[in-house]
C-alpha positions as CSV (number, residue, x, y, z in Angstrom):
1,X,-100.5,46.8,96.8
2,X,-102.4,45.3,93.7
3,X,-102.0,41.8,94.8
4,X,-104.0,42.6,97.6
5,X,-106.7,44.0,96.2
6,X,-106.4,41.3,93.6
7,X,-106.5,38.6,96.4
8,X,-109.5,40.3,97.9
9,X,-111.4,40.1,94.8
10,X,-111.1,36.7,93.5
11,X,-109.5,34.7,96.4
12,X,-105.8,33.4,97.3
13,X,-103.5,35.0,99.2
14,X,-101.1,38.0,98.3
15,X,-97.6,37.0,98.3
16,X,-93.8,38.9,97.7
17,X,-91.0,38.0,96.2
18,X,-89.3,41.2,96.3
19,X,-90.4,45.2,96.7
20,X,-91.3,45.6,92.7
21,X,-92.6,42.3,92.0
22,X,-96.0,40.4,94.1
23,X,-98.6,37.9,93.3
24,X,-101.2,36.1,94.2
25,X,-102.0,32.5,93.4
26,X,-106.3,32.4,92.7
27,X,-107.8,29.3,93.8
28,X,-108.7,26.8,90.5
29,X,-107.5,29.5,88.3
30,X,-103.9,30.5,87.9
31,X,-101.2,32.6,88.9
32,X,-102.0,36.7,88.7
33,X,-98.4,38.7,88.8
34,X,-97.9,42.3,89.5
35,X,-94.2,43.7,88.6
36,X,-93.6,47.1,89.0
37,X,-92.9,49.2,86.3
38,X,-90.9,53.3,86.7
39,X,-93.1,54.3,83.9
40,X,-96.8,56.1,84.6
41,X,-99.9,54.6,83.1
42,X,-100.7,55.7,80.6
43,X,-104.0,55.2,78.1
44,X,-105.9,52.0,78.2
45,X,-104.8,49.0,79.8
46,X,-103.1,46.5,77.6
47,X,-105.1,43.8,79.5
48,X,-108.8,43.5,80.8
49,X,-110.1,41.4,83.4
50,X,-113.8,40.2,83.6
51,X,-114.5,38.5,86.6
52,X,-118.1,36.2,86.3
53,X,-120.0,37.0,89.6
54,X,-123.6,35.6,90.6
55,X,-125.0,39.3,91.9
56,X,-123.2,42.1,90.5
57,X,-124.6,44.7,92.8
58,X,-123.0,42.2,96.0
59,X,-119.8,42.1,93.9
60,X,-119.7,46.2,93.4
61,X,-119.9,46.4,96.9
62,X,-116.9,44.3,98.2
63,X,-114.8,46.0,95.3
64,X,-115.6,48.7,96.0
65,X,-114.7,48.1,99.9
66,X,-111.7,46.9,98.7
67,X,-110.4,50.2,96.8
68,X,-112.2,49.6,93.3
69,X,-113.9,52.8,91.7
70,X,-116.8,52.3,88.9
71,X,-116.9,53.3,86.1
72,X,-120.0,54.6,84.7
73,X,-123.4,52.6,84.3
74,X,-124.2,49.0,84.7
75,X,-124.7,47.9,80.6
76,X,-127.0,44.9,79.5
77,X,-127.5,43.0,76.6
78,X,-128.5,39.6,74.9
79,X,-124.5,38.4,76.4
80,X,-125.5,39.5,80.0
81,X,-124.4,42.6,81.9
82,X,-121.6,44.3,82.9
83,X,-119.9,46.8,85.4
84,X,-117.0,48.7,84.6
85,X,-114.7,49.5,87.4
86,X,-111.1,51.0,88.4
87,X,-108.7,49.0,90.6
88,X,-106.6,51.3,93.2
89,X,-104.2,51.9,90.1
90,X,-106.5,53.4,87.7
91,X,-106.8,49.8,85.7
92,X,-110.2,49.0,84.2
93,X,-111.9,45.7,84.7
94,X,-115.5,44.0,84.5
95,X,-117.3,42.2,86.9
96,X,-120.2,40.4,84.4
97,X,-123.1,38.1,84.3
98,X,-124.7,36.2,82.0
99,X,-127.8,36.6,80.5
100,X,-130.7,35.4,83.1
């Protein structure tokens, strides 16, 4: 369930309001849905999440403990660094952090 591992990366608790759709409500942020859909995925996501973490190498770790894949290398630049990684339905996403 995505609003699980959603939960157990930024916080809150996963909730249901039927089988096909779940959420979880992230503390001081907002309201992250998760709907199911009959269809496959299919090509990139139509939505990215980067998630700002102090220590990207802790942060790899617990998503990765959660069900998260990476994706490739670690990338840096003048904007900070980045991680690319897979939630447990093949969606891509970011942990970052900003330039020390």
């Amino acid at each position: 369930m995505l609003a699980q591992f959603w939960a157990g990366v930024l916080g809150g608790q996963p909730a249901m309001r039927d089988d096909s759709w779940h959420f979880v409500d992230v503390p001081g942020f907002t309201r992250l849905a998760f709907q199911r859909v009959p269809e496959d995925k299919s090509g990139k996501n139509r939505l990215h999440l980067d998630v700002d973490v102090p220590s990207i190498d802790v942060a790899v770790e617990q998503a990765v403990g959660l069900g998260a894949t990476v994706v490739g290398n670690r990338h840096s630049d003048a904007a900070g660094s980045f991680q690319v990684l897979r939630d447990p339905e093949g969606n891509e996403w970011c942990l970052v952090t900003p330039p020390s």
